[in-house]
GUMARLUM-356297 format. One record per residue: x negated, y negated, z of N, C-alpha, C, O in turn. Coordinates in steps of 0.05 Angstrom, whole numbers, plus 5000, padded with zeros to 4 digits. Atoms other than C-alpha are relative to their C-alpha. Example, Ala and Ser with C-alpha at 12.3 -4.5 7.8 and 13.67 -1.06 7.14 Angstrom:
<sites>
498250245000475450905156498249765000496149765013;501650244999472750215143501549785014500549565018;
</sites>
This chain:
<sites>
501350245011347459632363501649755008504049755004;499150284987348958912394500949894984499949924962;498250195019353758452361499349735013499749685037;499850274987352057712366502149824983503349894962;498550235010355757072351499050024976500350124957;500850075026350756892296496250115004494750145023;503249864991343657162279499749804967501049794947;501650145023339056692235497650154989495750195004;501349845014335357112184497549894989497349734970;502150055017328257102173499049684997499849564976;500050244997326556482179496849925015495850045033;502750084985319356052194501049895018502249685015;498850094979321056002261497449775023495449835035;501750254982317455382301501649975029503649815031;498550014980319655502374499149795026498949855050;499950214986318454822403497650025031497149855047;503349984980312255062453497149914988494949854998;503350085021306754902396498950284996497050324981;500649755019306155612384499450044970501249924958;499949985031304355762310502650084995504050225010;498149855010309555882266500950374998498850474990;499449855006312756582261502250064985504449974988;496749895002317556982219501550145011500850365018;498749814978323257202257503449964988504349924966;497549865004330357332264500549795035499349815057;499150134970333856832319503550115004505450034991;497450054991339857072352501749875030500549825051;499250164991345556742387503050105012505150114998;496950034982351556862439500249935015498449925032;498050244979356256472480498249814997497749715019;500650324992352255832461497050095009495749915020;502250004987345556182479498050144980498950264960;501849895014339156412450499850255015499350235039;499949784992339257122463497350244991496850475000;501949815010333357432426499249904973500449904951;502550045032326957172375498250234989496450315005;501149855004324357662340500650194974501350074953;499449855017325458272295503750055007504050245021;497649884980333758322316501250164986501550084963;499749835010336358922297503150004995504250104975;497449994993343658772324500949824973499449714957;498450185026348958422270501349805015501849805039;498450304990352257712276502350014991502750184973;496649995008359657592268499449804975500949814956;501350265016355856982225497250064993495950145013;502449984997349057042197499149824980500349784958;501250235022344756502163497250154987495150234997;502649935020340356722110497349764999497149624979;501550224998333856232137497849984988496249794992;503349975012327756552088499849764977501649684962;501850285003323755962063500449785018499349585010;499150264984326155462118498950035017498350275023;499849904976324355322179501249965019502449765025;497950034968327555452241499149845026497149935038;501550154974326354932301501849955023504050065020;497650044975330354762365500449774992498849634979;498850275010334954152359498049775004495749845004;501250314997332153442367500949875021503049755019;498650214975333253092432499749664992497549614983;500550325001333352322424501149895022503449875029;498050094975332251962492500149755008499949645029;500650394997332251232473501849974982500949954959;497350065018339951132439501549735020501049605040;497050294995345850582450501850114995503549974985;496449945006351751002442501249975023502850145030;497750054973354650732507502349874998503749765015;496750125002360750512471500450174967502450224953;498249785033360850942402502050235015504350305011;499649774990360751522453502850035009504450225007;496750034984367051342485502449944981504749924990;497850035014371051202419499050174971500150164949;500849825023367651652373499450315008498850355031;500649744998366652402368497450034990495950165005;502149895006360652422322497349695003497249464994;502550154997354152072340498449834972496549684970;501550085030352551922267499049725002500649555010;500749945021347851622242497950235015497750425000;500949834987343552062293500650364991498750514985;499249725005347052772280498950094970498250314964;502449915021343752692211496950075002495550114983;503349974997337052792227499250205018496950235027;501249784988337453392264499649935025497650045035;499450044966338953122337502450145009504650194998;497549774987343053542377501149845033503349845043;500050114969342453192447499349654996497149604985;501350234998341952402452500749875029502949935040;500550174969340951992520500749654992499949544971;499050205013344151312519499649725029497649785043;501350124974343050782579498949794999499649585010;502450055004337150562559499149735007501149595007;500450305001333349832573502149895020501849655024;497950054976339049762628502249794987503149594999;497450035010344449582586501750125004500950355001;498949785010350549932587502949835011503249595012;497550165000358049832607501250205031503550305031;500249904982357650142674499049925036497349775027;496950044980359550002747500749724983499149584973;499850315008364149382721502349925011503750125011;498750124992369148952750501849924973500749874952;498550085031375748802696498749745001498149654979;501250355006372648042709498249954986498049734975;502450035015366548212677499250214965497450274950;499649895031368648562614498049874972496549974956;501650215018366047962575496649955001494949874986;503950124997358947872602499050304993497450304975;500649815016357848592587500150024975498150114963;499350065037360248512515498049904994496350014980;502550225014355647902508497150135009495350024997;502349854991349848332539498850184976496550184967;500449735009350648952498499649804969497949884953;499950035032351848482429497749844996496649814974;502850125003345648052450498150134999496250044986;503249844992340448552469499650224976497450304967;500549755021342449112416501850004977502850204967;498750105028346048702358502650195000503150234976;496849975009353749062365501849904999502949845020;498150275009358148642339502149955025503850135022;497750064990363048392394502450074999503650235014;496549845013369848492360498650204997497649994991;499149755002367849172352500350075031502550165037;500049894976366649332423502549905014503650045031;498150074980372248862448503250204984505550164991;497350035016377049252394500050425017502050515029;501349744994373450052413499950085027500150325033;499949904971372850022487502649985018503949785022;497650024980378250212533499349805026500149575030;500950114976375350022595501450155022501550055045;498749834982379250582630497650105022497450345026;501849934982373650592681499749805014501049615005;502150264983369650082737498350185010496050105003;502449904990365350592771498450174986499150294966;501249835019360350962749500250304996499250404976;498649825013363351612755502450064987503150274977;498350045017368951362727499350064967500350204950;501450025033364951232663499550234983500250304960;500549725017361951882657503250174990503450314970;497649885005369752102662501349964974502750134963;499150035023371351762604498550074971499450074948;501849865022365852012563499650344996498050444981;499049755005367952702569502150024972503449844962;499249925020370553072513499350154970496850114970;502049875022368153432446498649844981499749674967;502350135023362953172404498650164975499250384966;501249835018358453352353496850075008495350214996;501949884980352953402402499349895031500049705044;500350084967350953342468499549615005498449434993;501150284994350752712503499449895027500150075042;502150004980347152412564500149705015498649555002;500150285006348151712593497749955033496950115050;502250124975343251312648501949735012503749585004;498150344990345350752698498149814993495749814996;501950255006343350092672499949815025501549825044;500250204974340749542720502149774998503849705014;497050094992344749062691502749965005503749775016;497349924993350949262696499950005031501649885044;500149924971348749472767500049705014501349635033;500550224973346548812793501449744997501249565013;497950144998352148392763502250125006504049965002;499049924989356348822789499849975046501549975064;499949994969353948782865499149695000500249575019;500050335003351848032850500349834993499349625001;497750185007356147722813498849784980497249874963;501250255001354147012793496350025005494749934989;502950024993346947112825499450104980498249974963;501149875009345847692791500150014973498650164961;500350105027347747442723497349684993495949624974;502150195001343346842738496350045004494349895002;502249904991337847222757498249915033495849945038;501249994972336647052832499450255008500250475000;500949684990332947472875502350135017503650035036;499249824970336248022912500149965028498149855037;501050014973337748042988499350335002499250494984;500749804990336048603024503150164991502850384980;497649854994343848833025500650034972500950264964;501049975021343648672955499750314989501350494982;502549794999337649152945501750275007501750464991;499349814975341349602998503050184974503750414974;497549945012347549702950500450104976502150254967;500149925030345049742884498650344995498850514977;500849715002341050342908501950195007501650424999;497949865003347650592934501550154976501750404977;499549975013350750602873499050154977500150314961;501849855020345350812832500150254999500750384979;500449904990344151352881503050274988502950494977;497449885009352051572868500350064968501550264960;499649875027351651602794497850124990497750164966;502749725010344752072789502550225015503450394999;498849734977349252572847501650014977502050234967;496549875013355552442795499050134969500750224954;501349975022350852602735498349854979497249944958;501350175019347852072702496550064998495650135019;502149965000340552162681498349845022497249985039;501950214989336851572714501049895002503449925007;499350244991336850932722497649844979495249904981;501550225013333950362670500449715003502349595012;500550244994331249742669498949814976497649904957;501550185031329249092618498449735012499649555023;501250214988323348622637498749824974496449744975;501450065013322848312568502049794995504549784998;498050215011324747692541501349934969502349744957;498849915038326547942469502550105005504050154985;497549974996332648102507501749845012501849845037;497650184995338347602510502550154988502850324970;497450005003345747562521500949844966499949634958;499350195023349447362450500649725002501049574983;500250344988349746672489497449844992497449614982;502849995004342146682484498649995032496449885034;500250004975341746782563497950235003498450424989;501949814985335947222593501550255012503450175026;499049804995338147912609499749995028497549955038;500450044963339947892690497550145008496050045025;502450004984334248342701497449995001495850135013;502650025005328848042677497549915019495049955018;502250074980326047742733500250085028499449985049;499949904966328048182785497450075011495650164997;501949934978323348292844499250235000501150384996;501249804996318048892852501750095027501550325035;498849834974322448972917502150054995503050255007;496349875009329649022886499150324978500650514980;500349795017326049552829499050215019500250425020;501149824970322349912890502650215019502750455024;498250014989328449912925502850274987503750465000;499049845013332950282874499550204995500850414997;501549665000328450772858500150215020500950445017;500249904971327150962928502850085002502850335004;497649884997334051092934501550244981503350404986;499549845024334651442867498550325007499450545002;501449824986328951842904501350225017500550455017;498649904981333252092950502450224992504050335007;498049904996337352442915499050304989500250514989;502649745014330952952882501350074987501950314988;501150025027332852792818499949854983498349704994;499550195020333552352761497849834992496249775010;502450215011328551872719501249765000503549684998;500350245013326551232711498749934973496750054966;500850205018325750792653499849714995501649605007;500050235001324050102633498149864976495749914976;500850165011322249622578498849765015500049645033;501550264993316949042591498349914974497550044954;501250135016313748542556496450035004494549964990;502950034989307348632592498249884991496649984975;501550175007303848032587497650015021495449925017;502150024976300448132656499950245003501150325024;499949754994299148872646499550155025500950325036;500649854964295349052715502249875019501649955042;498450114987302148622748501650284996501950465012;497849875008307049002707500050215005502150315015;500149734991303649722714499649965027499850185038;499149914962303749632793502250045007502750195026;497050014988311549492793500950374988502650524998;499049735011311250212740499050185022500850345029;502249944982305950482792502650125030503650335037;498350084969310450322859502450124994502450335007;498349885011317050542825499450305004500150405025;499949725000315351252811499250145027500550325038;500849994973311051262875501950135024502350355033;498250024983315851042921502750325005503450465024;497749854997321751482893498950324993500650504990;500549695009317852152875501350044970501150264960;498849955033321352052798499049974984497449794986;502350085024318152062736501449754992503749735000;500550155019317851402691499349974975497650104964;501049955023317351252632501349694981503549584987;500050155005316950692587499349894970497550004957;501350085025316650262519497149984991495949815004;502750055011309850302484500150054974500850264964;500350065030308550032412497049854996496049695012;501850255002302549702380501049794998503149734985;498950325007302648992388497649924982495550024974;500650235023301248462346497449895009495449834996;502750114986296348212402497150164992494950064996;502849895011291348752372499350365020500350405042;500649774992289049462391499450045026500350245037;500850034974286049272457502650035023502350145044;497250004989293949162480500350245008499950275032;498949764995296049892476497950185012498350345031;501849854975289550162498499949985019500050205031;499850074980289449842552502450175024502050285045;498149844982296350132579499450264996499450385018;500249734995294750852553497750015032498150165051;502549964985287850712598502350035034502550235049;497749974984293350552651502450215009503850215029;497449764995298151162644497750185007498250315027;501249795001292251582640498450075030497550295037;500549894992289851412700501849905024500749825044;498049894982296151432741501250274997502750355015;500249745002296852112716498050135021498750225043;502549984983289852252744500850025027500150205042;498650114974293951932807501650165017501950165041;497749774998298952502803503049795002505049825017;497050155010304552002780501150084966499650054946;498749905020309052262725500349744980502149594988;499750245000308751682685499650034960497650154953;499450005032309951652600500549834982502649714984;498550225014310051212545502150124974501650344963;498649935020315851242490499749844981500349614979;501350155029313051072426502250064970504150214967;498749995018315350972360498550204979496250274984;500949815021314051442298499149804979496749794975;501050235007313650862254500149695008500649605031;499350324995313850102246501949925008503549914989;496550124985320349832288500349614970498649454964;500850235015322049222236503549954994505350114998;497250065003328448852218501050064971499849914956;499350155023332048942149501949774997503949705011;499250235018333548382106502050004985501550104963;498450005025339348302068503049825000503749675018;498050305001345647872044502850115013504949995016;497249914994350448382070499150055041500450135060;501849944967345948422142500349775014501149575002;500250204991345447982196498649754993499649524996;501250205009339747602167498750074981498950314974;499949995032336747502100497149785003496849675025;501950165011330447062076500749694994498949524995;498450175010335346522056501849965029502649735029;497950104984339946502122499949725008502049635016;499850224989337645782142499749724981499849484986;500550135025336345562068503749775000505949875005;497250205004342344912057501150104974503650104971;499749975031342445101985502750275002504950294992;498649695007344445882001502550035021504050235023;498149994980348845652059502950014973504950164975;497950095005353345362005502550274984504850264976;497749705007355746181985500250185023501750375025;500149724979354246562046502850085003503350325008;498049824991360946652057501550054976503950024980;498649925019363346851988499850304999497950405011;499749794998365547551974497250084982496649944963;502049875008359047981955500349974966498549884953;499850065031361447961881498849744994496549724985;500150145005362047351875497149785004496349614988;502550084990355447131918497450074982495349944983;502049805010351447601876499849824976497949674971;500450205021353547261812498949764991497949684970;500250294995352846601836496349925006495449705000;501650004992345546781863497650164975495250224978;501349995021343846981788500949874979501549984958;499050125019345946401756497149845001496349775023;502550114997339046061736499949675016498649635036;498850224978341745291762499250025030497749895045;500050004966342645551830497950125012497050105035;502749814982336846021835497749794997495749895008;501350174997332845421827499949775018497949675027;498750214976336144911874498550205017496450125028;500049844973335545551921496749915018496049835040;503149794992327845771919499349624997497149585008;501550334997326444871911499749955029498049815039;498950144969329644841988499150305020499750365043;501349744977325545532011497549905017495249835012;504250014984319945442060500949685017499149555028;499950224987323844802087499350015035498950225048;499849984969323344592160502350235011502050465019;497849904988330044762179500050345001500950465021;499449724994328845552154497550075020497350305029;502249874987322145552194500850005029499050115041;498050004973326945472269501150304997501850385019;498949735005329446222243498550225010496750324997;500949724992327746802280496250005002494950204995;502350094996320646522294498950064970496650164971;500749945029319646622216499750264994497950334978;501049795007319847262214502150104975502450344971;498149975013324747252166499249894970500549884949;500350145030320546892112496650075006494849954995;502649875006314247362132499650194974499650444975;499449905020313947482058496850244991496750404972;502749894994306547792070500850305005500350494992;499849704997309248372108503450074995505050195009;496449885011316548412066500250234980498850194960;500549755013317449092031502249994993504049945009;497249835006322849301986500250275009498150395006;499049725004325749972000501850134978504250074971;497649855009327650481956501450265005501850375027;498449714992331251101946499250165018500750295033;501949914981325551351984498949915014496549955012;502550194987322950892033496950135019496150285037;502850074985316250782050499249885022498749645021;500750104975314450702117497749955007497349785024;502950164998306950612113499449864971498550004953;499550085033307050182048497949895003497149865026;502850135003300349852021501049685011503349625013;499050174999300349192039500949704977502149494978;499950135013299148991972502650044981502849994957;498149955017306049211956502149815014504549875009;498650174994309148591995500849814986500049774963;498050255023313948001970496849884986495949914963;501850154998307747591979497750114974497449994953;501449765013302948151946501149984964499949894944;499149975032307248271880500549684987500349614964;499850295014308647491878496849934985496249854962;503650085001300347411882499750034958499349894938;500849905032299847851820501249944971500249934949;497750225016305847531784499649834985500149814961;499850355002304546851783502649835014503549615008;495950104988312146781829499249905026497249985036;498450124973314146431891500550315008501150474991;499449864983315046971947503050155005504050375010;497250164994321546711955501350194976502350414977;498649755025323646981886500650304989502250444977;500149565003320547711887502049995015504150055004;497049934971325547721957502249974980502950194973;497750185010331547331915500150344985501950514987;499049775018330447911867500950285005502750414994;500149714986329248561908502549945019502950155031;497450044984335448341947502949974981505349944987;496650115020340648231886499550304989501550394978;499649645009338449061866501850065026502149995049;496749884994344849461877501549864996503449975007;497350215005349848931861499549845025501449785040;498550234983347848431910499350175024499850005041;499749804976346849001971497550115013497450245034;502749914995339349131971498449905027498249665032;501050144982335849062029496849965001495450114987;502549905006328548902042498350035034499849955051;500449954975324149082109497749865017495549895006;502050054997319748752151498950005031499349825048;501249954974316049062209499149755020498349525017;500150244976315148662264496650205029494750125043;502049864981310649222308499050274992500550414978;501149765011306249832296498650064976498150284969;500250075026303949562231498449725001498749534986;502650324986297848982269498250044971497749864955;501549995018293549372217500650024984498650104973;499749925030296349462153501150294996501850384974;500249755009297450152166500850165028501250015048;498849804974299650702223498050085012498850195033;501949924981292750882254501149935019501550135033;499750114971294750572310502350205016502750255040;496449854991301650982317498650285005499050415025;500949744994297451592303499350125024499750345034;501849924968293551532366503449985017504850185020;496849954985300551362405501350255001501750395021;498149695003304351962379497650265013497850435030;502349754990297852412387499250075030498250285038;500550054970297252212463500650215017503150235016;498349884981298752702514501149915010502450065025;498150174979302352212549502349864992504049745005;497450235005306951872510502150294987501250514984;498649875019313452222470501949764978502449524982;499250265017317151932403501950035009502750235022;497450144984322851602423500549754978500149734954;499450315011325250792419502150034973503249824966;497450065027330550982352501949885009503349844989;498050244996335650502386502550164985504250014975;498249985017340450962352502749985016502950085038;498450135001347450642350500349745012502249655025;500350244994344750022362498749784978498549884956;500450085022341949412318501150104976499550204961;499349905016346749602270500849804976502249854957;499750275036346648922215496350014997495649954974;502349985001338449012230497950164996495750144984;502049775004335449592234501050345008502250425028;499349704999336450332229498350235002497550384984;502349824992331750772269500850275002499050445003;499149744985336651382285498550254973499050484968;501349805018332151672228497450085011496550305003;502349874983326151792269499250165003496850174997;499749585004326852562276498850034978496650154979;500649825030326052682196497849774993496249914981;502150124999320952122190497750085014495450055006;502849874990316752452242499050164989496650144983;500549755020316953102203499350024968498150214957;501150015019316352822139497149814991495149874979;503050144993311352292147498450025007496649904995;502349924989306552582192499650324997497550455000;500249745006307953242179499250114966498150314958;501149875031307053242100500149784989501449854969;499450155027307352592060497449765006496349634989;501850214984302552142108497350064973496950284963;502850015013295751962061498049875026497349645032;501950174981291151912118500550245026502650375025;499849834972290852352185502650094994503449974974;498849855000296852812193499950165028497850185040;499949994971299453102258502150394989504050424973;499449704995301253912262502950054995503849835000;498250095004308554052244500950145032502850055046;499149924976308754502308499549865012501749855022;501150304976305753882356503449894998505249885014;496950235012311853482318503350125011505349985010;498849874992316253902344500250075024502250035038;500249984961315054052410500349705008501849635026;498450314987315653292419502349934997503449815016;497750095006321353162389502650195018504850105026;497849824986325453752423498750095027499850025048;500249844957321454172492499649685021500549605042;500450274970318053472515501749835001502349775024;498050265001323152912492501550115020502049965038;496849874978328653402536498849965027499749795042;501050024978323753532593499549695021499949625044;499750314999322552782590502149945018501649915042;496150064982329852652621500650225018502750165031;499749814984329753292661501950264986502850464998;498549685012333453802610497850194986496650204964;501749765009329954382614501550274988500450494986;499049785011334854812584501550034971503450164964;499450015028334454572509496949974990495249995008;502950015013327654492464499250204992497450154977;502749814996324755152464502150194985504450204994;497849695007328255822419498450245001497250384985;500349694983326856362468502950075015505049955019;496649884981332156752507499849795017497949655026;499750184973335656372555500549724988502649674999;500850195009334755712520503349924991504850124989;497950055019341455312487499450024975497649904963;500950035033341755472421501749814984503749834969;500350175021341254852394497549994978495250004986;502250005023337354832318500949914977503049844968;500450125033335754652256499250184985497350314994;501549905012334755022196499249794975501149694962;500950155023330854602143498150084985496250234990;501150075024328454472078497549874998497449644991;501150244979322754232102498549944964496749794972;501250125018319654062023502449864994501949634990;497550265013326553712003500649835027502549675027;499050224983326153362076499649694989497749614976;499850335008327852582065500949835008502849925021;498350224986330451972088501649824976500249724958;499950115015334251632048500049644997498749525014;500550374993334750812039502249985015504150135015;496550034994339950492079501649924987501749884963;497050095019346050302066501749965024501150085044;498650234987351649852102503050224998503750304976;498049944999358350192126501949825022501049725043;498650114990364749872148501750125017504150085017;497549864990367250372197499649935026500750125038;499450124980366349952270503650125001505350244987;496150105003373549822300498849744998496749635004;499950265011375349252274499249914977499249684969;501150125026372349312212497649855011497449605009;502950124998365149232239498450144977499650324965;501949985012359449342198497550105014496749985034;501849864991353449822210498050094976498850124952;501849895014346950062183499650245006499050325029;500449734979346650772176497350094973496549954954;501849925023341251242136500050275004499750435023;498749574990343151942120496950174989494950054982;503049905007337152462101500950294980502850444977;500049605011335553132059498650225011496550185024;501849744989333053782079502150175028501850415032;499449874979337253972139502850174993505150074993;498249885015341054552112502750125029505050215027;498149924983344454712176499749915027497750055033;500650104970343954412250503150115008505250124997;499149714990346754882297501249815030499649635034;499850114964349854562378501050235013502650375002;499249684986350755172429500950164980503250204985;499649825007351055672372502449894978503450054962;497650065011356655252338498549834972496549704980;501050085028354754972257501349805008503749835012;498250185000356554262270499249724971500249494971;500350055008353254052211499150164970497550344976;501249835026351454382129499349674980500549464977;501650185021346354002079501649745012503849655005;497350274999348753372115501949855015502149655029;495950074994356453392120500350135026498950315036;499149934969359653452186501350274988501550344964;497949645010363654162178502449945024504150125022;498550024981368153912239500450075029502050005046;499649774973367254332295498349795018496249685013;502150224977365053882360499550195022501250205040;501049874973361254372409499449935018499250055039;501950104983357953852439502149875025504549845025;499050124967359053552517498549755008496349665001;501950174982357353052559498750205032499650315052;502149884973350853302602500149845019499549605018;499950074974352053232673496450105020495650325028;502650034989344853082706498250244989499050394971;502549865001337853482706501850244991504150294993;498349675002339354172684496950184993495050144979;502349845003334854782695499150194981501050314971;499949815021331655252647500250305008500750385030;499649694997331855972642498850135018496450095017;501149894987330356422697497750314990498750484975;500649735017325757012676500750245008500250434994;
</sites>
């Protein structure tokens, strides 16, 4: 009788193909899935999994850990939610090829485009690298799960162009000629792809345009094509697509050119339903085309929180509330329930000066939601500031003042910005439901005073899988996205799926006590930065090559995980 590492007992096993559920028996040696089924053999370890179910880990391939990764071991807030693998790159940010001269414009890149505080990165990063296999060199070492990085553009093209290419001139040819060199060298040295950002929601913490926003269909052409060359690696890229039939020719030409798949941001917009149809109509029929081509959608609403301990607040441009912002939270809190001041405050709300803030989205009291212990991600709309003020008889301004001083002063409140045109997630449903798109976009270890997506994973599963009032999406579908396609997505075919052969990475969960919980604000940056993390329930065990690197939760210590070096193939039969 066979002895494995560890054999998971009994267990509703969901093996990431969309198969129905089965009960089975998963076992596991050297790091591998060795046999689903009835297993007869004993584990040196065995998890008792009856009532749970068993799924393959969680890939997530839209993260920012391109500087946790390199001074941190555990990916958290991500490794809560039942991710085992995350991909990091993304939007063509990153800290990769770099010149010591340009230390700083990277900083200001990474803290403009994906809110990380500065001093933490200038306190956290070595910089024991410039090239890009350098980089991956320094991102070796144990983790608490796999990790995955992409070359960003900019980095790349202020790197080979200096001045231009921070200013955003076009490319020359040699240019062009170099960046696909480079690129070309860090897919061979391992890097996933190559990303790109054509939107203007992305600025330097200066407030500067991200260098590659207005690069040329022949510099993106160009890269690819060279990326082509090496038969393998993806592209990605964020756009604003305002000129959709422009924008899908440069996505079009790209994959074309280089033989690589693509793949790309897609959310409902604000502009109305017609927006996102329009591009599926577009992916669907460059598919048709025989172009590999995908959108990465969100699970829910992408939205900023609000709060006094966050970057921004309802009040940040108010004169009144300037006169505590910088008092210690105690003290602020007090001061912001003394009746005197809460009147001055909410007299000087709605002035000019706060309507210059964040294009108002910061005093969209219409679509502002408290969160609690349990947040609500499709909330009525008549449960907004605006909404409960209506019914009140209150100022807007004040429901916020109040739902922000719950917890001592620490409460935060939320307010979607995309995916949420109608009142409600129909719109997301069709997205996620798509054959063409996968969920993605959690930004996790990124926006960390704004928003906290690395919960995505247990939001898909609990929201659409059991709590949603309204359509509902398969828990096996939910699963196969999140783990066989998200991996295949990036080219790892040798995680998602628990059949022989496969890494055994998994989850066993709770799946009626799955949850998210509210956020909450930690001070563990270097330097004493500040982050939004959000931990969850239900995940009684997540598993990386066979190794427990997580129980209900808590880290247990053990870091199995690696940095993945390029495409990787799946199991032979």
């Amino acid at each position: 009788m066979a002895e494995h590492d560890l054999v998971v007992r009994g267990g509703t096993v969901i093996d990431g193909t969309g198969a129905p559920r089965r009960t089975a028996d998963v076992a596991i040696s050297d790091g591998v899935v060795v046999e689903v089924g009835a297993v007869d053999g004993t584990g040196r370890r065995e998890i008792d999994a009856a009532g749970a179910l068993v799924a393959p880990g969680f890939v997530d391939v839209h993260t920012h850990y391109d500087g946790q990764a390199t001074w941190e071991a555990t990916m958290q807030p991500s490794s809560w939610h039942g991710v085992t693998t995350v991909v990091f790159g993304n939007c063509g940010v990153g800290f990769a090829p770099v010149y010591d001269t340009d230390h700083e414009r990277l900083v200001q890149l990474m803290e403009g485009v994906e809110d990380i505080p500065g001093t933490a990165l200038h306190e956290g990063l070595s910089w024991n690298w410039n090239s890009l296999p350098e980089y991956l060199a320094a991102l070796e070492g144990a983790k608490d799960m796999d990790i995955a990085a992409q070359v960003p553009h900019a980095a790349l093209r202020l790197h080979v162009m200096g001045e231009r290419g921070a200013k955003g001139e076009d490319a020359t040819l040699s240019d062009i000629a170099e960046m696909g060199r480079l690129a070309a060298e860090g897919v061979t040295a391992g890097f996933l792809g190559f990303t790109t950002s054509r939107t203007q929601n992305h600025k330097t913490s200066l407030g500067e345009p991200t260098p590659t926003l207005t690069a040329a269909r022949e510099e993106l052409v160009g890269i690819a094509e060279a990326i082509g060359t090496t038969g393998t690696g993806v592209l990605q890229l964020v756009s604003d697509f305002t000129d959709i039939d422009g924008e899908f020719a440069i996505v079009r030409a790209m994959t074309k050119s280089s033989g690589r798949p693509i793949s790309f941001t897609l959310v409902e917009s604000p502009r109305g339903y017609e927006y996102h149809r329009a591009i599926l109509d577009h992916i669907e029929t460059a598919r048709a085309d025989g172009l590999t081509v995908t959108g990465q959608t969100a699970v829910r609403p992408i939205g900023v929180l609000l709060g006094f301990e966050c970057t921004l607040n309802p009040f940040l441009a108010n004169p009144v509330y300037r006169e505590v912002a910088g008092l210690p939270t105690t003290e602020r809190t007090a001061v912001l329930h003394d009746p005197v001041f809460r009147e001055r405050l909410l007299a000087a709300a709605g002035g000019k000066e706060m309507q210059a803030v964040g294009g108002r989205l910061i005093e969209k009291f219409d679509i502002m939601f408290a969160l609690g212990e349990s947040p609500n991600y499709e909330p009525n709309p008549a449960n907004s500031m605006a909404g409960i003020a209506a019914r009140e008889g209150r100022l807007p301004a004040e429901v916020a003042l109040d739902a922000l001083l719950e917890n001592d002063g620490t409460a935060m409140v939320w307010v979607p910005f995309s995916n949420f045109g109608q009142g409600n997630l129909d719109g997301t449903h069709e997205l996620l439901s798509h054959p063409y798109t996968v969920p993605a976009l959690s930004d996790g270890g990124a926006h960390v005073g704004t928003i906290c997506d690395g919960s995505f994973p247990t939001t898909l599963l609990q929201h659409w899988g059991r709590d949603r009032d309204g359509a509902r999406l398969d828990v096996e579908f939910l699963i196969q996205r999140q783990a066989r396609d998200t991996a295949r997505l990036v080219g790892l075919y040798d995680r998602g799926v628990l059949a022989p052969g496969y890494r055994a990475d998994l989850n066993v969960i709770d799946f009626d006590r799955l949850r998210v919980h509210q956020p909450e604000l930690l001070y563990d940056l270097p330097a004493g930065g500040r982050r939004v993390v959000q931990r969850a329930d239900g995940y009684r065990h997540t598993i990386v090559a066979g190794v427990e690197t997580y129980t209900e939760g808590e880290a247990t210590g053990e870091l199995p995980g690696q940095l993945v070096r390029g495409a990787q193939r799946g199991p032979t039969a």
